[in-house]
PLY file of the C-alpha trace (Angstrom):
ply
format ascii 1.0
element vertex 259
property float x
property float y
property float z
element edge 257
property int vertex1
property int vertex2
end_header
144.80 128.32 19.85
143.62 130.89 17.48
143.22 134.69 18.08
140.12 136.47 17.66
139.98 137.94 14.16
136.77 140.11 13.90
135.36 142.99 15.65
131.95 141.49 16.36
131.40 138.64 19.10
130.02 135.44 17.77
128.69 135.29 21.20
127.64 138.65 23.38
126.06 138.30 26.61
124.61 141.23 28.12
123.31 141.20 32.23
122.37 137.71 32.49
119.95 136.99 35.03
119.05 133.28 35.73
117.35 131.83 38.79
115.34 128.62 39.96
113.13 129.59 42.17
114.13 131.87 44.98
117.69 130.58 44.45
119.40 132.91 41.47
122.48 131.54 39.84
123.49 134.04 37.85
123.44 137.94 38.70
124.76 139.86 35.67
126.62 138.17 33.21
128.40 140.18 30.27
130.89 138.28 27.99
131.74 138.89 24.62
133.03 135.97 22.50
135.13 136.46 19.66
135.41 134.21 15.82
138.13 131.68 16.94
138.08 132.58 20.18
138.68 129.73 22.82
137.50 130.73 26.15
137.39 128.13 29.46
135.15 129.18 32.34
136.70 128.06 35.98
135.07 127.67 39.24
133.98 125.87 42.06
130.75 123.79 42.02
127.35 125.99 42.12
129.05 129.08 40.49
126.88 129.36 37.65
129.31 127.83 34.73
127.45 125.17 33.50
123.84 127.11 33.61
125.19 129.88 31.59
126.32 127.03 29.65
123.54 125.91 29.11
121.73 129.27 28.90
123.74 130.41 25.47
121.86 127.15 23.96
118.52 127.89 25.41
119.07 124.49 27.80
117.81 127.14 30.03
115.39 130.64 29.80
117.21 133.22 31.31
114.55 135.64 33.34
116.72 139.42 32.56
119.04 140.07 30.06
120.14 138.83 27.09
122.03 136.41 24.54
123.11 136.59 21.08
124.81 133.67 19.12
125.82 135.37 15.19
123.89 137.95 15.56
120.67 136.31 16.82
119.03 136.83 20.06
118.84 132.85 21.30
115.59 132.18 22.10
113.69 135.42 20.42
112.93 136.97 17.41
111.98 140.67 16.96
108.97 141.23 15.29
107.63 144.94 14.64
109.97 146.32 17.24
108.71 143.61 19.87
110.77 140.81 21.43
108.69 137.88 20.70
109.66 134.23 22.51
110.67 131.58 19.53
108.44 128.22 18.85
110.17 125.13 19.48
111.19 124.75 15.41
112.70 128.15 15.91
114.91 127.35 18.94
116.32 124.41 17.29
116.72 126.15 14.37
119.00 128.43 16.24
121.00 125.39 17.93
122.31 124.45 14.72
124.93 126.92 14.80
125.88 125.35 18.47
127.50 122.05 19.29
127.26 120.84 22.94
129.32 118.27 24.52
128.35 116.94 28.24
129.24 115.32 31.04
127.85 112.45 29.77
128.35 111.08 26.81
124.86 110.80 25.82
124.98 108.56 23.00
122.16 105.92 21.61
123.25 102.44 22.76
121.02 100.90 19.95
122.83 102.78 17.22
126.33 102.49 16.47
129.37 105.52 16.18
128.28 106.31 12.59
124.63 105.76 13.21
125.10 108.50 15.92
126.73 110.63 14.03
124.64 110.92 11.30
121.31 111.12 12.97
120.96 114.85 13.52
122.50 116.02 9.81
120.44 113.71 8.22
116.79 114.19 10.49
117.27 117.39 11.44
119.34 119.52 9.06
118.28 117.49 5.99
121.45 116.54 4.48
121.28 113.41 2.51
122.62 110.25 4.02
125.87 110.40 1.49
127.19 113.53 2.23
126.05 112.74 6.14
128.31 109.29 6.28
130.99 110.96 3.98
131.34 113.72 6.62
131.03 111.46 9.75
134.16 109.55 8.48
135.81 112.86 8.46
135.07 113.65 11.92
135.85 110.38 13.09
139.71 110.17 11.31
139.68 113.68 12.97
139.58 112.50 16.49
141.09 109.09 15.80
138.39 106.83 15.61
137.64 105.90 12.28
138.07 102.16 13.08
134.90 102.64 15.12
132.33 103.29 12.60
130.81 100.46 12.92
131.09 99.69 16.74
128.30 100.31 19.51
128.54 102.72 22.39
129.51 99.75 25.00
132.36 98.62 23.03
133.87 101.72 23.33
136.34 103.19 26.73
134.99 106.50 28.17
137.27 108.62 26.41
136.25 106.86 23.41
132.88 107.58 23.73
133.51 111.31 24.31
135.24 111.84 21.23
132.76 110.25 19.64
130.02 112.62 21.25
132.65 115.48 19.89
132.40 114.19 16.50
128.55 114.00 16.69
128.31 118.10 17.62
130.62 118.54 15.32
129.09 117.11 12.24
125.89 119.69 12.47
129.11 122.32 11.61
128.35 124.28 14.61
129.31 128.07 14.56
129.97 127.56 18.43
130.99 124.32 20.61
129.92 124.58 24.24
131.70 122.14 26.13
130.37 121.10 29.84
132.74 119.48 31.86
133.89 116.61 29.19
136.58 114.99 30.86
134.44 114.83 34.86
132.71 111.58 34.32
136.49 109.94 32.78
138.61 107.89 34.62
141.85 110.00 35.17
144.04 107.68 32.17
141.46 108.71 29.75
140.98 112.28 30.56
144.42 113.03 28.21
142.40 111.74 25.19
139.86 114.21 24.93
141.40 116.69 26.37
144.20 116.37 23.13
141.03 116.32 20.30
139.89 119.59 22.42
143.29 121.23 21.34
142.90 119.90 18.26
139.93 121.67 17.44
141.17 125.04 19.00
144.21 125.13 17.04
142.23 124.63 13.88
140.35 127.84 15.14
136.63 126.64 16.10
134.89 129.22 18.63
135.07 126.97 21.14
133.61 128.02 25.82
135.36 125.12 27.72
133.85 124.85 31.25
136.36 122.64 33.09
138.89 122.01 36.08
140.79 121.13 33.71
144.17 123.85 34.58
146.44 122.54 32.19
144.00 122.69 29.87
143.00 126.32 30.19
146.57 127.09 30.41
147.81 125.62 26.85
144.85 126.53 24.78
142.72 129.04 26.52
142.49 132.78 24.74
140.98 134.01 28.06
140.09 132.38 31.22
136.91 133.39 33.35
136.87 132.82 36.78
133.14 132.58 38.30
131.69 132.24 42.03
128.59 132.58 43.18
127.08 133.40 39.69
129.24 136.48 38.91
132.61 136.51 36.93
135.10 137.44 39.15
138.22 137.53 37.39
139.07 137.46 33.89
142.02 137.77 30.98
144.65 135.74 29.47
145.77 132.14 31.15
148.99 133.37 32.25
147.39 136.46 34.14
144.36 134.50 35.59
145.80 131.24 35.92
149.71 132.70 36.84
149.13 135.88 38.69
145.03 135.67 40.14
144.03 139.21 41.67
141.08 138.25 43.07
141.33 136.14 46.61
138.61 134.14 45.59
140.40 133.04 42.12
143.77 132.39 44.49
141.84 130.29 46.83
140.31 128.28 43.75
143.35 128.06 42.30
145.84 126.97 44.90
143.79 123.86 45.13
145.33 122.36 42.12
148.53 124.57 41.65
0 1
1 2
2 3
3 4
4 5
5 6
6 7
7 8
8 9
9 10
10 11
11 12
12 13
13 14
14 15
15 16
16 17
17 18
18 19
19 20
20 21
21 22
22 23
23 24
24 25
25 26
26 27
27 28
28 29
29 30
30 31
31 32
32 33
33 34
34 35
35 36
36 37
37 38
38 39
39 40
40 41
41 42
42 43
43 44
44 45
45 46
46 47
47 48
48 49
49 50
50 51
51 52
52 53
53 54
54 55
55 56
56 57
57 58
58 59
59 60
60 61
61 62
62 63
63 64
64 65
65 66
66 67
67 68
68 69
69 70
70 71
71 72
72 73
73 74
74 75
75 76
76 77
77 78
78 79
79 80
80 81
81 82
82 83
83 84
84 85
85 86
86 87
87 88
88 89
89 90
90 91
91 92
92 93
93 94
94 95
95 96
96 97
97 98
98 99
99 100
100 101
101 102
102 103
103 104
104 105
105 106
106 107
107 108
108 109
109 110
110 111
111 112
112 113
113 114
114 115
115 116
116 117
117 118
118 119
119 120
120 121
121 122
122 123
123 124
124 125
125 126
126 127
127 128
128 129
129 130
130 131
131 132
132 133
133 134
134 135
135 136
136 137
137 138
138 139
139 140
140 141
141 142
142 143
143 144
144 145
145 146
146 147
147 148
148 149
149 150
150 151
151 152
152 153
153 154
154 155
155 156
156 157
157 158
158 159
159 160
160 161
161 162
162 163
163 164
164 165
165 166
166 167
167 168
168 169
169 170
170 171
171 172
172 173
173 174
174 175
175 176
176 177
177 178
178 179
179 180
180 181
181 182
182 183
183 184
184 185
185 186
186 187
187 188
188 189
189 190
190 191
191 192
192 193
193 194
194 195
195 196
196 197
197 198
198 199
199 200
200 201
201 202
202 203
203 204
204 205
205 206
206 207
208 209
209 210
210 211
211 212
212 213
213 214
214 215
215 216
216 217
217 218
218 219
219 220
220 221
221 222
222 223
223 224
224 225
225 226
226 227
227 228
228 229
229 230
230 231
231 232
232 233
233 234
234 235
235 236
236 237
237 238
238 239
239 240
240 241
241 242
242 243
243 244
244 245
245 246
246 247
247 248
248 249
249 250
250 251
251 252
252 253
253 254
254 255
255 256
256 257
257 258
């Protein structure tokens, strides 16, 4: 867990407005996110935590408000003092300071670990194939699976598969990882796998907004939990104040669930 070291959010978030439909799931977001800052986002199902999520990488056009990742405003550019949407090339451009990590693991069954891995540096972010493979090895002796280079998505467990999907946001060297409920499609005994290369990476001071159920989790490496319902934040601060002493009734309902 590493404390915020800079004055200006990597990630500010200003009124956030995002609906489907009639049916708006967020009303009003504003959250600053600091350089090394490792903030987990709590709540029940249908609070808005994995569309704003999703939102901060332009998964999602938010209808009011805004977003910026490093300075940028995701999904616009301002030209001559107008806010102009951003072409597909220029949205993906923008991702490649962002690393996402679902629910599912996502990966290509065809291809194996390393082929996974090294798919976006090399055909998106034109690195060449060396430097790609040198740094996929990396990644993978960095959350323990360098044996696996060479293996396919179905020999792999769950967890194994996850850390694997990790590795493969990782190697784009993401400013930001955005992680969306990693451990919910694990079977319990390999929920403690990921959820260790997830400390991993916050100790070594990645910016890092964890939405999870995950308590223990928030508690041990969390800078500041969030608490959201019904698409506002309720509650926020540090674990031990959110997590140990909740204000809000809605957080202590939440909560006493899994204390």
């Amino acid at each position: 867990m590493t404390t915020a070291n800079s004055q200006t959010p990597l990630v500010e978030a200003r009124n956030v407005h995002k609906s489907f439909d009639q049916l708006e799931v967020l009303k009003g977001i504003d959250l600053d996110v600091m350089p090394g800052e490792v903030v987990v986002i709590l709540g029940p199902s249908g609070s808005g935590k994995s569309t704003f999520l999703r939102c901060i990488n332009h998964l999602e056009a938010i209808q009011k408000g805004y977003i910026q990742v490093d300075g940028e405003q995701i999904g616009y550019a301002l030209r001559k003092g107008r806010l102009e949407k951003l072409s597909a090339n220029g949205i993906a451009r923008q991702r490649r300071k962002i690393g996402m990590v679902f629910q599912q693991f996502n990966l290509y069954p065809h291809m194996t670990v390393l082929q996974n891995i090294i798919e976006a540096p090399i055909g998106i972010h034109g690195e060449s194939r060396q430097e790609a493979i040198a740094n996929a090895m990396r990644l993978l002796e960095r959350v323990g699976l360098s044996e696996k280079a060479q293996s396919y998505p179905r020999q792999l467990s769950g967890g194994q598969q996850q850390r694997v999907a990790i590795a493969r946001a990782l190697a784009i060297r993401p400013k930001l990882m955005l992680f969306d409920e990693p451990t919910s499609a694990l079977d319990p005994e390999l929920v403690g796998e990921v959820l260790a290369t997830m400390r991993d990476l916050a100790r070594q001071g990645l910016t890092m907004i964890v939405v999870t159920h995950e308590i223990g989790f928030a508690r041990e490496a969390a800078d500041r939990v969030i608490f959201m319902d019904g698409g506002h934040i309720v509650e926020m601060g540090k674990p031990e104040d959110v997590i140990g002493n909740p204000q809000h009734p809605r957080t202590q309902a939440f909560l006493s669930r899994f204390l």
